[in-house]
C-alpha positions in Angstrom: 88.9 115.5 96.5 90.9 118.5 94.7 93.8 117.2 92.6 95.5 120.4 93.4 98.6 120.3 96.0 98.1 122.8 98.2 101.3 121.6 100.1 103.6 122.7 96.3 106.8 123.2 97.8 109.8 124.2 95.9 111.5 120.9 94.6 114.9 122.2 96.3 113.3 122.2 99.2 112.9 118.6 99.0 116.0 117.9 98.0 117.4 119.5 100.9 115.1 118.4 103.4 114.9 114.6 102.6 117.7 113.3 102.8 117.9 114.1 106.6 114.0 113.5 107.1 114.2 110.2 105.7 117.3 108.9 107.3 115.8 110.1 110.7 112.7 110.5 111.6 111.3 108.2 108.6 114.5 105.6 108.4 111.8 103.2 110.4 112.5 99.3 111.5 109.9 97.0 110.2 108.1 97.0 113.4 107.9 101.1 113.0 105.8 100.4 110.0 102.8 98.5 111.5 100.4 100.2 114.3 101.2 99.4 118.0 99.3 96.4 119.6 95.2 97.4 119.8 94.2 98.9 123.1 92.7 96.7 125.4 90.2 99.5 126.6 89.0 100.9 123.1 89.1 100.1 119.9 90.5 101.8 117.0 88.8 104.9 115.5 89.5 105.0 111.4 88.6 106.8 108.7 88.0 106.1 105.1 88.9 108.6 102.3 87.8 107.8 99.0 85.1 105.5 98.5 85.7 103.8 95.5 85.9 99.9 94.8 89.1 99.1 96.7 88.3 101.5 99.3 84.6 99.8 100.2 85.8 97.0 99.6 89.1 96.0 101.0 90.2 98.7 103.5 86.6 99.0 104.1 84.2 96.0 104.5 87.2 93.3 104.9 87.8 95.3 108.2 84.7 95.2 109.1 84.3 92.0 109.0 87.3 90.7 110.0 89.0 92.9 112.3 85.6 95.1 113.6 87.1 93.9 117.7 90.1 95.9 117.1 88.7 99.1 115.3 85.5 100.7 114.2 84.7 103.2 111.2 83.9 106.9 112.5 83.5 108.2 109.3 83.9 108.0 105.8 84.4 110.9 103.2 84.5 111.0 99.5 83.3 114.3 97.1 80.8 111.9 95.6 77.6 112.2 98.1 76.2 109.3 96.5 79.1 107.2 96.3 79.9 108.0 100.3 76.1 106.6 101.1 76.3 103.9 98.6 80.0 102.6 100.7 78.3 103.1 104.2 75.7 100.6 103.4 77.4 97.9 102.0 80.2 98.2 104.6 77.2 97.8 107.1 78.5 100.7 109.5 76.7 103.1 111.1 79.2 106.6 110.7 78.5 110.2 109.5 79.7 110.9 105.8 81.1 113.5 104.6 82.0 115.2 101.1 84.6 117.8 102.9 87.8 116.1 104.4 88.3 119.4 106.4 85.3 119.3 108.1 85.8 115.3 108.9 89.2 116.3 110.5 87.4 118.9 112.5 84.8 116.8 113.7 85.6 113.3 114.1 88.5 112.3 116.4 90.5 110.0 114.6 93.5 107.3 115.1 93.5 106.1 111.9 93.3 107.8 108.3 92.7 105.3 105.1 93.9 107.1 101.8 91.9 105.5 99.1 91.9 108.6 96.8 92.5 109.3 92.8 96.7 109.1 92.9 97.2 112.5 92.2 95.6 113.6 95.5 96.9 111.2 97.7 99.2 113.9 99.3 96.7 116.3 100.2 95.4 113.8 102.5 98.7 112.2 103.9 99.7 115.4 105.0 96.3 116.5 106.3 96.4 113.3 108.7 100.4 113.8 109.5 99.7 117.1 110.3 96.9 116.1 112.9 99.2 113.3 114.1 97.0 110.3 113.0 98.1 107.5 112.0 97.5 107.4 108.1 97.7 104.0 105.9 98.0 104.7 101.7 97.3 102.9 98.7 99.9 102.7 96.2 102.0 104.7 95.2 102.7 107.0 97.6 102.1 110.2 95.5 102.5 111.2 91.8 105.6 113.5 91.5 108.9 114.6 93.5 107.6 118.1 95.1 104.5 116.1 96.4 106.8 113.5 97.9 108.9 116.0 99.6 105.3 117.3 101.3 104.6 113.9 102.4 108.1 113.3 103.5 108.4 116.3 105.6 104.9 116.0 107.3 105.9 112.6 108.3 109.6 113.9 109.7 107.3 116.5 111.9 104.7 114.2 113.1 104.0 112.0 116.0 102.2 109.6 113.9 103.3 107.4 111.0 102.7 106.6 107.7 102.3 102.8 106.3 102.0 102.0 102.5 99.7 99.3 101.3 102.6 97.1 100.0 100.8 93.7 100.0 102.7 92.3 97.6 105.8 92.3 99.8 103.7 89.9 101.6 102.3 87.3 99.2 104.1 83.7 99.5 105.5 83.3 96.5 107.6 86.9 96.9 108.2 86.0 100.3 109.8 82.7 99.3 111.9 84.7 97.1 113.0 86.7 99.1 114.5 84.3 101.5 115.9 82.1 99.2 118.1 85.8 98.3 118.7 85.6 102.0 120.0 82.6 101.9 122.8 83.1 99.2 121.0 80.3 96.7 122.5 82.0 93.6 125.6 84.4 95.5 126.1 87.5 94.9 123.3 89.2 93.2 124.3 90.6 90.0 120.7 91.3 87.6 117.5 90.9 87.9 115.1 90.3 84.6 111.2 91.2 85.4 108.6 91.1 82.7 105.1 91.9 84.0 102.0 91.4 81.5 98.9 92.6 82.2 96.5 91.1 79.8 93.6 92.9 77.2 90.8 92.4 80.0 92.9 93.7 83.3 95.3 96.2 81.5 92.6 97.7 79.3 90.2 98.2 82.5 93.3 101.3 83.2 92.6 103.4 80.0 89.0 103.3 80.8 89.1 104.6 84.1 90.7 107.6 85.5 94.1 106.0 85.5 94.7 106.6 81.9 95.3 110.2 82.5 98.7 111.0 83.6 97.5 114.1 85.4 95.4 111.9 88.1 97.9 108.7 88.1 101.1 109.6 87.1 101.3 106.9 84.5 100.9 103.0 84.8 104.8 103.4 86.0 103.4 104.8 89.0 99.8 103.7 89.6 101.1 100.0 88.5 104.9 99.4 88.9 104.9 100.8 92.0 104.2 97.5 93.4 106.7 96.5 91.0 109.6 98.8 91.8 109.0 97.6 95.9 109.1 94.4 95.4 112.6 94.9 93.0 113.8 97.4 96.3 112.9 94.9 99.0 115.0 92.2 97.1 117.8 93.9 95.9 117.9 95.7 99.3 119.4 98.8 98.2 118.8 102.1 96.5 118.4 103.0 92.8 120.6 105.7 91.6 120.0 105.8 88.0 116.9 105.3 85.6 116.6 104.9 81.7 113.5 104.2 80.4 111.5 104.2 76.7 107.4 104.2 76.6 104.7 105.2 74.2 101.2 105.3 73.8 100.5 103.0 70.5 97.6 100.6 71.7 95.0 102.7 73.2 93.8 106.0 73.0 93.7 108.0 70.0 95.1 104.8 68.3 91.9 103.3 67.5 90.1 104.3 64.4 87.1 104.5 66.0 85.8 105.9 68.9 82.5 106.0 71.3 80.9 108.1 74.5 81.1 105.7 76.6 80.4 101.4 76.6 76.6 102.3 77.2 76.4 104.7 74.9 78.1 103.9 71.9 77.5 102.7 68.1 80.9 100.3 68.1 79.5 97.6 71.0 79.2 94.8 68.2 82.1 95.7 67.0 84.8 96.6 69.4 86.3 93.5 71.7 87.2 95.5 74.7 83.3 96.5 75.0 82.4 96.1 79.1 79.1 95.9 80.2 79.6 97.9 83.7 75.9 97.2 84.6 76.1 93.8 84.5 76.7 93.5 88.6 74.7 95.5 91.2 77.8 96.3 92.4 79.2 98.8 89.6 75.6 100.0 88.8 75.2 101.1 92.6 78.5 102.6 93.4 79.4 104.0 89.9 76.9 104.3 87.4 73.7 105.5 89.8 76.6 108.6 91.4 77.8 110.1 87.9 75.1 112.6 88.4 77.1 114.1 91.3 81.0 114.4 90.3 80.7 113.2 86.5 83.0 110.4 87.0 82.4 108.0 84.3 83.7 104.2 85.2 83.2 102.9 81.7 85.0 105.5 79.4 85.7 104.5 75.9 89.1 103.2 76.3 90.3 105.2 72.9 89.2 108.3 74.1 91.9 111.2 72.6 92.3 112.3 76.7 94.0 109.0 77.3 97.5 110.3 77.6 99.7 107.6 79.7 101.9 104.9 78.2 100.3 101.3 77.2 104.2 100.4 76.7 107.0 100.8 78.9 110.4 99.0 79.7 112.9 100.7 82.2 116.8 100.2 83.1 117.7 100.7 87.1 121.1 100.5 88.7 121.3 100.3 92.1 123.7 101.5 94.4 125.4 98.1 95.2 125.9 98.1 91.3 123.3 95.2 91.0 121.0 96.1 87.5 117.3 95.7 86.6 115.5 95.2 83.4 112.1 96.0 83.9 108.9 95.8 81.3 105.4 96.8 81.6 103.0 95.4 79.0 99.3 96.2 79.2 97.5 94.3 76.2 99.1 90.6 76.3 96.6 88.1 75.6 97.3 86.3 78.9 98.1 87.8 82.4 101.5 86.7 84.1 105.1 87.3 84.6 108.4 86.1 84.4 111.3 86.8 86.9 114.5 85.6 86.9 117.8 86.8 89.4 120.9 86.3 88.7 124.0 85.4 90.3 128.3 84.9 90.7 126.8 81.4 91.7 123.7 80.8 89.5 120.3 82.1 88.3 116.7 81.7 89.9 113.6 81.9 87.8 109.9 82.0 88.3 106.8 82.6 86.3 103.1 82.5 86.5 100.1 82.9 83.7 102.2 81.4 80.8 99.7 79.6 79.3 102.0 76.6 77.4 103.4 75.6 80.5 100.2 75.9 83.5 98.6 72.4 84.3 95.0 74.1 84.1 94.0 77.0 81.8 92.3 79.9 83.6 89.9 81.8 82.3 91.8 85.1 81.8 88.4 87.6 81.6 88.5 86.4 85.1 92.0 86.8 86.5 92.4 89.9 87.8 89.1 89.7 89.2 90.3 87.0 91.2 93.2 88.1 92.2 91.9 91.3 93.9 89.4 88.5 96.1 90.1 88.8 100.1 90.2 85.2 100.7 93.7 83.3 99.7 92.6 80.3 98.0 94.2 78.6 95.2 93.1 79.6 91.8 94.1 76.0 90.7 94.0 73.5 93.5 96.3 71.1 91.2 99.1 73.3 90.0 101.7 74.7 92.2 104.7 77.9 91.8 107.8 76.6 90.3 111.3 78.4 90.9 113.9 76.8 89.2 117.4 77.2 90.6 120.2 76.4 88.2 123.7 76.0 89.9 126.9 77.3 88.2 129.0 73.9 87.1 126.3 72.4 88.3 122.6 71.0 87.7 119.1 72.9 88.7 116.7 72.1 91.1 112.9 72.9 91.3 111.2 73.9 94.6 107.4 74.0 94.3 105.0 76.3 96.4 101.6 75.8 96.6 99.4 78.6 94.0 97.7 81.2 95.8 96.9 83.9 94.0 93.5 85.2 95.8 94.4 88.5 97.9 97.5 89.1 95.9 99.3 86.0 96.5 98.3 85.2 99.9 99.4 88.6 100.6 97.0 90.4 101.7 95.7 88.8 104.9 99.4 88.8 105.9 99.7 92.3 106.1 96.6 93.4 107.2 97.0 90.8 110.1 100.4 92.4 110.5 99.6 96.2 110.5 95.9 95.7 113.2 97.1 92.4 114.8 100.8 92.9 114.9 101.4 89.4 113.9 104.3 89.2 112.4 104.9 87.4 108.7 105.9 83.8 109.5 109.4 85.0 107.8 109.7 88.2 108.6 112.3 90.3 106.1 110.6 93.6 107.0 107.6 93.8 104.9 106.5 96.2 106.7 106.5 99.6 104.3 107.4 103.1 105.5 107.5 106.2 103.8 111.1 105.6 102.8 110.1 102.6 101.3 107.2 104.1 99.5 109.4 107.2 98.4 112.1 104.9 96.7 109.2 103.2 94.7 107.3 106.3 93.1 111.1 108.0 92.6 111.5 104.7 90.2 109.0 105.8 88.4 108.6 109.4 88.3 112.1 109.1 86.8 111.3 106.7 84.8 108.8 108.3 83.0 111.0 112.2 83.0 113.6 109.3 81.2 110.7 108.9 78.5 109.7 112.8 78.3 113.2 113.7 77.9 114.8 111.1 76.4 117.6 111.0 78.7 118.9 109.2 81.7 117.8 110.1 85.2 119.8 110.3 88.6 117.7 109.4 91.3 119.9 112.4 93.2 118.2 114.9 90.6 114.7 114.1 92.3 116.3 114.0 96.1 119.6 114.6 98.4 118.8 111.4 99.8 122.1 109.4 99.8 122.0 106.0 97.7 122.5 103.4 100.4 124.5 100.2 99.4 122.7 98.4 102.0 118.8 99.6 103.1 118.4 97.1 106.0 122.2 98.0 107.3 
């Protein structure tokens, strides 16, 4: 799909526009954020754009197989010809395909749109399916820059359809927990929050090889990656950012490396180089990726220091929010094991949680194998034994420890949640509106396209430079 945005607007346009098109049309309850109840007398008519591994795989044959009574694939589209054929087959469905999204517009009628696109282009198709008022579900993030989010925002203000972002990890159990342990006052009034995400040398190296380490097509990792990050900070804080500092670099990967290859097939260093990835080792990759370079040139095992590789492999950012709480935020994508820790705190007391630190788990896990994992459909426990600790520490007090059983398959648990939620409408046993609007997905990639204009310019960013819309105190007032 072109990378170009055809729907450029000038960016004071946006910040005129938004503030109003948000708080209105957009400003959406959680139950405005999932489609209505399926239709007895039909089912659902969707669309797949971009046929790449999460679209095939997740939004495409985990519907099929799990919610094929409530909807049915009309048609799938990607530029790729032999990636589109390659996706209709292992989905099993029976559709046309089609290279031009135009033409799929023109010819299929269509309820539902899937975005599954490079980042950069993610807009172009939004506002195609706004525009036609159909219903139009997005990967993260949203878009990749302010003047494309003021596109998507104002298409969504005009349209009798809606937008819903792929959040899932507002709905994975151990967030969820979080979330109403905040709810429940356990530490007072919330005053910080301390996040440290680590993406280790298998999962966060697997970005610079693919099209993600180009800024131009992802916007960064502080988009492509910490979107999910900057939701799930936004859903818990419950109110809007208003500034952003930030520092990055690119000192890992890239043009880093002394040496340098075509790609891992072709390439000299393979006895050499640790990060060297066999993509032909499953059917899977050879079929969709490797057999289909001949048609678009994408190459799914690039040589992860190649000099295009232009994003940061380093970030850490500083948000305030408009009810004065503060975030610290890092990003690291070459730790040698995959995890997080999180930690709020409160007039009352703090509340921590990690995951993937190695010295304290009950059962090592191979970490080549993580990610892999975690991106499964089904939610069973990595490690039957161990369990999520959050730790709650009581000023004047003592701590407590609540455990919750480890899921981390289909992003904590999350992922059947929401998709249950958005074709079902079953609603999330605790339900803090996980459901994910185009407000909700334009607070997220603002994070982080100031963010990284912190890094460019080596300044501080108002959120209000990128939009009019007002910081609220209080979202879900």
């Amino acid at each position: 799909m072109s990378s170009g945005n055809q729907y450029s607007k000038d960016r004071r346009q946006f910040l005129i526009t938004s503030g109003s098109a948000i708080a209105g049309a957009v400003m959406a309850t959680s139950a405005g954020a999932v489609l209505a109840k399926p239709s007895m007398e039909r089912k659902r008519r969707v669309a797949l754009v971009g046929t790449g591994i999460r679209g095939t795989n997740f939004w495409g044959k985990n519907l099929v197989d799990n919610y094929g009574d409530v909807l049915e694939f009309v048609a799938l589209c990607d530029i790729n010809p032999g990636r589109v054929t390659f996706a209709k087959s292992f989905m099993n469905v029976s559709c046309p395909t089609f290279t031009d999204f135009d033409e799929m517009l023109e010819k299929v009628p269509l309820d539902l749109l899937l975005v599954c696109t490079t980042d950069a282009t993610h807009d172009e198709f939004i506002v195609k399916g706004l525009n036609h008022d159909i219903d139009v579900i997005t990967e993260k993030p949203m878009t990749t820059d302010e003047t494309k989010c003021a596109a998507i925002v104002n298409a969504q203000r005009k349209s009798k359809s809606k937008l819903i972002m792929g959040f899932n990890y507002r709905y994975g159990h151990l967030f969820t927990e979080l979330k109403d342990l905040l709810h429940k006052n356990e530490v007072g009034r919330l005053v910080s929050i301390d996040l440290n995400w680590y993406l280790n040398v298998h999962h966060g190296s697997a970005y610079f090889r693919r099209w993600h380490g180009e800024r131009d097509k992802s916007g960064t990792l502080l988009l492509h990656k910490s979107a999910h990050h900057f939701d799930l900070l936004n859903w818990w804080i419950d109110s809007d950012p208003v500034e952003v500092h930030a520092f990055g670099a690119l000192e890992f990967y890239g043009k880093n490396n002394p040496f340098r290859g075509k790609n891992c097939r072709d390439c000299r260093y393979t006895k050499k180089c640790q990060f060297y990835w066999d993509i032909n080792e499953t059917e899977f990759n050879q079929r969709l990726y490797t057999d289909n370079e001949k048609f678009d040139g994408y190459i799914r095992d690039n040589c992860l220091w190649r000099k295009e590789v232009d994003i940061f492999d380093k970030m850490v950012v500083q948000i305030r929010y408009a009810n004065n709480v503060q975030v610290s935020y890092s990003l690291s994508t070459y730790s040698p094991y995959e995890g997080f820790r999180l930690a709020f705190n409160g007039f009352d007391g703090r509340m921590e949680t990690w995951e993937g630190l190695p010295w304290l788990e009950a059962q090592q896990t191979d970490q080549s194998k993580i990610y892999e994992t975690g991106m499964a459909i089904n939610q069973h426990s990595l490690k039957e034994l161990d369990n999520f600790e959050i730790s709650i520490s009581e000023n004047f007090k003592g701590y407590r420890q609540i455990k919750l059983p480890y899921i981390r398959r289909g992003h904590w648990g999350g992922d059947k949640v929401m998709t249950d939620a958005i074709f079902r409408g079953i609603s999330p046993k605790k339900d803090y509106g996980q459901a994910a609007t185009v407000r909700d997905g334009s607070m997220a990639v603002l994070i982080g396209i100031a963010a990284r204009k912190s890094i460019d310019e080596g300044r501080m960013i108002k959120i209000t430079e990128l939009t009019d819309l007002k910081p609220k105190v209080k979202r879900s007032a």
